[in-house]
N, C-alpha and C positions, 0 to 999 in steps of 0.2 A: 504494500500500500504506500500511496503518496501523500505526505505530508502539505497540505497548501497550508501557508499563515503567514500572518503578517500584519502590519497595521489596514484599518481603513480610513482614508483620507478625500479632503475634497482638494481634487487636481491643480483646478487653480491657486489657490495658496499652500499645496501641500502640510493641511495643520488636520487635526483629526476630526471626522464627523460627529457631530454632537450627539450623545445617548440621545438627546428630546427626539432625534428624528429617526429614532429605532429603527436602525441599521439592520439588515436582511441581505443573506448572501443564499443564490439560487444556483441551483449547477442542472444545466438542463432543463429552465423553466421550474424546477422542482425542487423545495426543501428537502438536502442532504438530513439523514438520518445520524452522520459521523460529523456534525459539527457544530462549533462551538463561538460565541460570541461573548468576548468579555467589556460590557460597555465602561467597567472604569476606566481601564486601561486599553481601550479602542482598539482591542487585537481581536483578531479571528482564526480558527485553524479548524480544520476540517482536512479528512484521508480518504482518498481515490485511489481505486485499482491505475495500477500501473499500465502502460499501453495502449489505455485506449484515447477517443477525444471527445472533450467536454467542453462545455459553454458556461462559460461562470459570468455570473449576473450580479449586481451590486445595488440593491435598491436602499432609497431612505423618504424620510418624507422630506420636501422641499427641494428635491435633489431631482436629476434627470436619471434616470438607470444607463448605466454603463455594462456593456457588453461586451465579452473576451472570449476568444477561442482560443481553449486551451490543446495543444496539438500531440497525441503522443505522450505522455506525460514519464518523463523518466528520471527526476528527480526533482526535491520540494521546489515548490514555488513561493515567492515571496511578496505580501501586497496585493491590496486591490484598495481602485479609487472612484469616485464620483466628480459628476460638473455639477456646478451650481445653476441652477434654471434661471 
């Protein structure tokens, strides 16, 4: 399994997404069962089978959804971010 984690951020200023806009990480449209969000400390981590490909989704309120194809996956990934609407 793959390790994905890392901060969530919004793009533009690179500073963390605010708990108030209760951040949501989607992998295929679909809440991951293997993951975890820690709103003090604005990290996420969540484990995918190794090999195959995934679309990881980053939703918040106020936020646009950002969408990522993740390709092959053969070792942890680090980070996902948002734009500001």
């Amino acid at each position: 399994m793959a390790r994905i984690e890392g901060p969530l951020l919004i793009r533009s200023s690179n500073t963390p997404v605010p708990a108030a806009a209760n951040p949501k990480i989607l992998i295929d449209s679909k809440t991951p069962d293997s993951r975890y969000i820690d709103p003090i400390y604005n990290r996420y981590q969540l484990w995918l089978p190794y090999g195959k490909d995934y679309r990881r989704q980053v939703q918040a309120k106020g936020y646009r959804p950002e969408a990522e194809d993740l390709k092959r996956i053969t070792a942890p990934i680090w980070g996902a971010a948002l734009t500001d609407e």
